[in-house]
DSSP file (Angstrom, degrees, kcal/mol; ACC not computed):
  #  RESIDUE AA STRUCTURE BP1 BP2  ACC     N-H-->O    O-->H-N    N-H-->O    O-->H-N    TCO  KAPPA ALPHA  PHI   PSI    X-CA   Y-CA   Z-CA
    1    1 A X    >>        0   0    0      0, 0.0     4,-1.7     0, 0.0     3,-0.6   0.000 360.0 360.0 360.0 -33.3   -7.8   11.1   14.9
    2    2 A X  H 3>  +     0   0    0      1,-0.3     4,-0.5     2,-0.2     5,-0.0   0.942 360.0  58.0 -92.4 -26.5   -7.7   13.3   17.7
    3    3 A X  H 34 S+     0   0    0      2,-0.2    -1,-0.3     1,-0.2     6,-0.0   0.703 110.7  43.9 -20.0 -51.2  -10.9   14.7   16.9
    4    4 A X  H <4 S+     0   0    0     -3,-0.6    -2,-0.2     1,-0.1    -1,-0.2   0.580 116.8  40.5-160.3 -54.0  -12.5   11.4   17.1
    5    5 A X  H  < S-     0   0    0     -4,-1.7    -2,-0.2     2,-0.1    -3,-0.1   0.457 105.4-122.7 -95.4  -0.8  -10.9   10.0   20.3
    6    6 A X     <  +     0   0    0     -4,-0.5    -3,-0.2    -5,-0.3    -4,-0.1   0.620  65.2 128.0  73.6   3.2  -11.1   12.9   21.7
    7    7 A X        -     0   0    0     -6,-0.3     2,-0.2     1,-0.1    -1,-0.1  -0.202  61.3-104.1 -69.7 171.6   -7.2   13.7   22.8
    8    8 A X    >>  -     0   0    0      1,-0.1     4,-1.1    -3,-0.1     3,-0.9  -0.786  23.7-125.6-100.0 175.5   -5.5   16.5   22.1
    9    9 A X  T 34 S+     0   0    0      1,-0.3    -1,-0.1    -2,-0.2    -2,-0.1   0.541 111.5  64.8 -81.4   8.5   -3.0   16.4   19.3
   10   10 A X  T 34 S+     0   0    0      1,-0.1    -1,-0.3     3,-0.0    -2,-0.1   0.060 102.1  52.9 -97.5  15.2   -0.2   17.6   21.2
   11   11 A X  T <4 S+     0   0    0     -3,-0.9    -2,-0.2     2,-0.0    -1,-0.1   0.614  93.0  98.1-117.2 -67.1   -0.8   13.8   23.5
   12   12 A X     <  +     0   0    0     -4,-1.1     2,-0.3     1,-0.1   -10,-0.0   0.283  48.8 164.5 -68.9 127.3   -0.6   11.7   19.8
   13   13 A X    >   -     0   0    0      1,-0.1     3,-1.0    -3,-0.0    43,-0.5  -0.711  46.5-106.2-115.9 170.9    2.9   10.2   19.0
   14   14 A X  T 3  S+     0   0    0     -2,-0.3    42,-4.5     1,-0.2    43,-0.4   0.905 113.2  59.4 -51.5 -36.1    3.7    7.7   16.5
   15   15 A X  T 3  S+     0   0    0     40,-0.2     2,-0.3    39,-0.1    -1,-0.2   0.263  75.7 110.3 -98.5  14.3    4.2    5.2   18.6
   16   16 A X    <   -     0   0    0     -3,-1.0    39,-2.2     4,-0.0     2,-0.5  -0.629  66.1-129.0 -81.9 143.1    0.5    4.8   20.5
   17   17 A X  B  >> -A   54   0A   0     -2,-0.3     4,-1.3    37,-0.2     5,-0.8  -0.929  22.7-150.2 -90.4 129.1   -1.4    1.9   19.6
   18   18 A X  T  45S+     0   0    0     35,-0.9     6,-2.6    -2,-0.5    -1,-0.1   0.584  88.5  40.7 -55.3 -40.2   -4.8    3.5   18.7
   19   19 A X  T  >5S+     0   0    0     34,-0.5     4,-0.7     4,-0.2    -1,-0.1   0.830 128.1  28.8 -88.0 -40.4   -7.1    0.9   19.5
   20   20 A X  T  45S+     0   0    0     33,-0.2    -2,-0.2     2,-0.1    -4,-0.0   0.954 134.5  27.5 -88.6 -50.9   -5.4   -0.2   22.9
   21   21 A X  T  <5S+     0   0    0     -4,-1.3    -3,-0.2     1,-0.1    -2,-0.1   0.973 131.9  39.5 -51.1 -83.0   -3.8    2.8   24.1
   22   22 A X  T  4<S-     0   0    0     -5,-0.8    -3,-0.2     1,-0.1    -4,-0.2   0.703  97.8-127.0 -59.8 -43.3   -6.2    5.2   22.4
   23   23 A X     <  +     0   0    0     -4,-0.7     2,-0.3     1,-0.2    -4,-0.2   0.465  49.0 162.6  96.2  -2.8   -9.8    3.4   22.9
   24   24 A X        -     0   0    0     -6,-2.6    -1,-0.2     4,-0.1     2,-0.2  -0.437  15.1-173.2 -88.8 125.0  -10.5    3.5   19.3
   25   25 A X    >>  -     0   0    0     -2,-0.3     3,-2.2     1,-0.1     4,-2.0  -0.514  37.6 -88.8 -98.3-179.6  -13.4    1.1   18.1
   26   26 A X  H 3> S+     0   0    0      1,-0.3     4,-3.3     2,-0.3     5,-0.2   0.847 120.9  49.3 -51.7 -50.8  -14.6    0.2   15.2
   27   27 A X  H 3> S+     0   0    0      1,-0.2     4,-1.1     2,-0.2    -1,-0.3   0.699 112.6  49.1 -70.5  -7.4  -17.0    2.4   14.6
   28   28 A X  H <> S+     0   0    0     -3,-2.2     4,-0.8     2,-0.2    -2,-0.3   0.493 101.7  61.9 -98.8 -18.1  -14.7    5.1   15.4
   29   29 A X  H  X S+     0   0    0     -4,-2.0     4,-2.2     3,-0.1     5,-0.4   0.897 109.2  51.8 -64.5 -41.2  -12.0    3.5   13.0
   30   30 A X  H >X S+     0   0    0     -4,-3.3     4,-3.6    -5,-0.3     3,-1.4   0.957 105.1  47.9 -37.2 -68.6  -14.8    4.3   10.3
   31   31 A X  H 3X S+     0   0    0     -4,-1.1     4,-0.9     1,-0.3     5,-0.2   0.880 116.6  42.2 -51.2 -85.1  -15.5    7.5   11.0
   32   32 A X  H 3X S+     0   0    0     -4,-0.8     4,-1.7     1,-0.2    -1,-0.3   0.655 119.2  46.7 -25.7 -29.1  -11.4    8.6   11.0
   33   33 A X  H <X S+     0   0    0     -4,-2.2     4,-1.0    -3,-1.4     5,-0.3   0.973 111.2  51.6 -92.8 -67.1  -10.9    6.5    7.9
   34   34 A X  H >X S+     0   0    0     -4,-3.6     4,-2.2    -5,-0.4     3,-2.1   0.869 112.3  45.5 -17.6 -70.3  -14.2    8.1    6.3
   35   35 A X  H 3X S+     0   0    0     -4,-0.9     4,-2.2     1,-0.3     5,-0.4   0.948 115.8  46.0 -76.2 -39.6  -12.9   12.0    7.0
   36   36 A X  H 3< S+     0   0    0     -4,-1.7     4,-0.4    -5,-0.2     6,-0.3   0.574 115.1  45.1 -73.9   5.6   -9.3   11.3    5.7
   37   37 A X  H <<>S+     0   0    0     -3,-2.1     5,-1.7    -4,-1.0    -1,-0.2   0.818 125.1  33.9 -92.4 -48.1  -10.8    9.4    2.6
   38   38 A X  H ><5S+     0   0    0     -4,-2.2     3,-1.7    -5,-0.3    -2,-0.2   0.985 124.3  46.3 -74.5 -83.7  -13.6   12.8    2.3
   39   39 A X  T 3<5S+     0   0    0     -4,-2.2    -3,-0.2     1,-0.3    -2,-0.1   0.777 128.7  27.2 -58.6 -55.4  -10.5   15.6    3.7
   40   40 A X  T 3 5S-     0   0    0     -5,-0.4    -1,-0.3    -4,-0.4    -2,-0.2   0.165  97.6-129.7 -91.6  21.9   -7.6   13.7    0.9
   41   41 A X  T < 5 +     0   0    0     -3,-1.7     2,-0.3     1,-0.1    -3,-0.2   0.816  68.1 104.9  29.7  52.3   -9.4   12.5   -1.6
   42   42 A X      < -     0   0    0     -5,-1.7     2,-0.3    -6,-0.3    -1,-0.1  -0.761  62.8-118.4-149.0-165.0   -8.3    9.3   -1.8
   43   43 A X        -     0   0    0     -2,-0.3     2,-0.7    22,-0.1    -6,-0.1  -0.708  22.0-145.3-163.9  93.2   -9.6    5.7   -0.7
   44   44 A X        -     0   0    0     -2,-0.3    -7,-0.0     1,-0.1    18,-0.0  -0.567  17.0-109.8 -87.4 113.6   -8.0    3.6    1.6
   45   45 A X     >  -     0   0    0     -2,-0.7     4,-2.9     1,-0.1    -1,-0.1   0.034  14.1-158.9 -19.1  95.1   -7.7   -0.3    1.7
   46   46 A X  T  4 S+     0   0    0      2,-0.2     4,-0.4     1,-0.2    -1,-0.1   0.979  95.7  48.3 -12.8 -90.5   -9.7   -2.2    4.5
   47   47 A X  T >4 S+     0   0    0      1,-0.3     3,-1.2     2,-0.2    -1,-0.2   0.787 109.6  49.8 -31.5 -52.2   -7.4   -5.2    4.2
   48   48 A X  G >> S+     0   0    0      1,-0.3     3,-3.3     2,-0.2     4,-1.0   0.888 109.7  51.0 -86.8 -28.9   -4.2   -3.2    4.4
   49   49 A X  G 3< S+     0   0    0     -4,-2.9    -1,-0.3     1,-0.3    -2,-0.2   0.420  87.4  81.5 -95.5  24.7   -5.3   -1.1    7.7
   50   50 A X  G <4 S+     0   0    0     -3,-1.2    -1,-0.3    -4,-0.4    -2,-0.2   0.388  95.5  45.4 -64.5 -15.6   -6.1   -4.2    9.3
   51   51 A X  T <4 S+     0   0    0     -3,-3.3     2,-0.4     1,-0.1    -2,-0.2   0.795  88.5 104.9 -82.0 -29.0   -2.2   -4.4   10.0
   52   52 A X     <  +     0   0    0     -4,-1.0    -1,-0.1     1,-0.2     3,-0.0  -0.390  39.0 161.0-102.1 127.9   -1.9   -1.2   11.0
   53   53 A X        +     0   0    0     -2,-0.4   -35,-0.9   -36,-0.1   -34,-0.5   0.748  51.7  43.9 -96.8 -22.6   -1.5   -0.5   14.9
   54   54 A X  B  > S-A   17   0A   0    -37,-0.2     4,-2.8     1,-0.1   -37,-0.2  -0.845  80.4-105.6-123.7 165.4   -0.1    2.8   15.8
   55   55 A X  H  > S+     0   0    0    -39,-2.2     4,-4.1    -2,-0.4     5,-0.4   0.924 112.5  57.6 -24.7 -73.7   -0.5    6.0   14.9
   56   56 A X  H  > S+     0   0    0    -42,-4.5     4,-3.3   -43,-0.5     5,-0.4   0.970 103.6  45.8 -39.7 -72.9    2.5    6.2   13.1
   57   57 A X  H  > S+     0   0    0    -43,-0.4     4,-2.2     1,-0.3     5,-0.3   0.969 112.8  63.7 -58.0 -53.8    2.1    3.4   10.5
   58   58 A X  H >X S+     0   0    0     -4,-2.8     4,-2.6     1,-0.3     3,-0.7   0.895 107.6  32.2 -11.1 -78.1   -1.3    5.0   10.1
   59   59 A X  H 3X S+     0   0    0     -4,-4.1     4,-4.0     1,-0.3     5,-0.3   0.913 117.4  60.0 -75.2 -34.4   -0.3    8.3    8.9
   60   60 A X  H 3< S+     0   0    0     -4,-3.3     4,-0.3    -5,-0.4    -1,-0.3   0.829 118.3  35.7 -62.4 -34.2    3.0    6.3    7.0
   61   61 A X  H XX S+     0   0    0     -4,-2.2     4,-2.4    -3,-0.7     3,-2.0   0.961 115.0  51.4 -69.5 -78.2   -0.1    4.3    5.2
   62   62 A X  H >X S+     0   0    0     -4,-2.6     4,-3.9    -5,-0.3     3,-0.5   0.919 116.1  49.2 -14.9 -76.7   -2.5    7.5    5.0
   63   63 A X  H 3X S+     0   0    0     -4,-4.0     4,-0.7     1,-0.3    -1,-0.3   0.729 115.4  37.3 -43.4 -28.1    0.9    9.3    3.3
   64   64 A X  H <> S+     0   0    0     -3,-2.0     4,-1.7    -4,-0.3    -1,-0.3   0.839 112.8  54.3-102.9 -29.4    1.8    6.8    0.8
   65   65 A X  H <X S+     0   0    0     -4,-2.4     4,-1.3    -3,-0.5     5,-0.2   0.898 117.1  48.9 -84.8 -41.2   -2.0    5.9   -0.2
   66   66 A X  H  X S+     0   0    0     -4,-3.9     4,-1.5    -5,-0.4     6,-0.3   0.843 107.7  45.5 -56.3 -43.3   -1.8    9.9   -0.7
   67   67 A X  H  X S+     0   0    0     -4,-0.7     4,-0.8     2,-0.2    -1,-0.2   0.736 116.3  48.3 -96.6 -28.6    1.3   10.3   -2.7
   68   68 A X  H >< S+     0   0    0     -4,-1.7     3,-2.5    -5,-0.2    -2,-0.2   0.803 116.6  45.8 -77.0 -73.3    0.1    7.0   -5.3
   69   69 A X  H 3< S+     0   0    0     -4,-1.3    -2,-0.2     1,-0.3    -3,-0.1   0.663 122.3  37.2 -21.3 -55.8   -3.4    8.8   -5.5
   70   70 A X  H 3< S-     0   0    0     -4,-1.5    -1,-0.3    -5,-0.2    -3,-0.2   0.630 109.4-109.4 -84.8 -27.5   -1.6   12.4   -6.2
   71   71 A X  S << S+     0   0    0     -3,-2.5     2,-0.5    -4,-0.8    -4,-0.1   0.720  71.3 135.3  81.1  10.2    0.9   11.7   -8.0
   72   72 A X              0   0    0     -6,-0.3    -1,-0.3    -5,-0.2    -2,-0.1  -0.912 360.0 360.0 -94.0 118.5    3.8   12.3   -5.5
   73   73 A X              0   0    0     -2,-0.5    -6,-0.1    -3,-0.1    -5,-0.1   0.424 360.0 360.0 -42.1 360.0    6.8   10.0   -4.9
């Protein structure tokens, strides 16, 4: 994400709204959603990260889509 919006990661907290805060637009939701899909193997739901506004619940989504995928609680 910070790659991609161009902060550094030492600015991103949980609690930034990505799109409003951050500037990220759609085509730059691709791309992030694309390299953690490529970087984690794993393949994350459209639908469900339509909810999701900040950073936090991002990576809390990211994590959990990760840990069914993997085999981790």
């Amino acid at each position: 994400m910070a790659k991609v919006s161009r902060i550094d990661i030492s600015e991103l907290e949980d609690d930034i709204r990505f799109r409003e805060e951050l500037g990220v637009d759609s085509l730059m939701a691709i791309e992030i959603v694309a390299t953690c899909e490529k970087r984690l193997a794993i393949v994350l739901d459209e639908s469900e990260l339509a909810s999701v506004e900040t950073i936090g619940e991002f990576v809390g989504y990211v994590s959990e889509v990760y840990g069914q995928t993997h085999g981790e609680p």
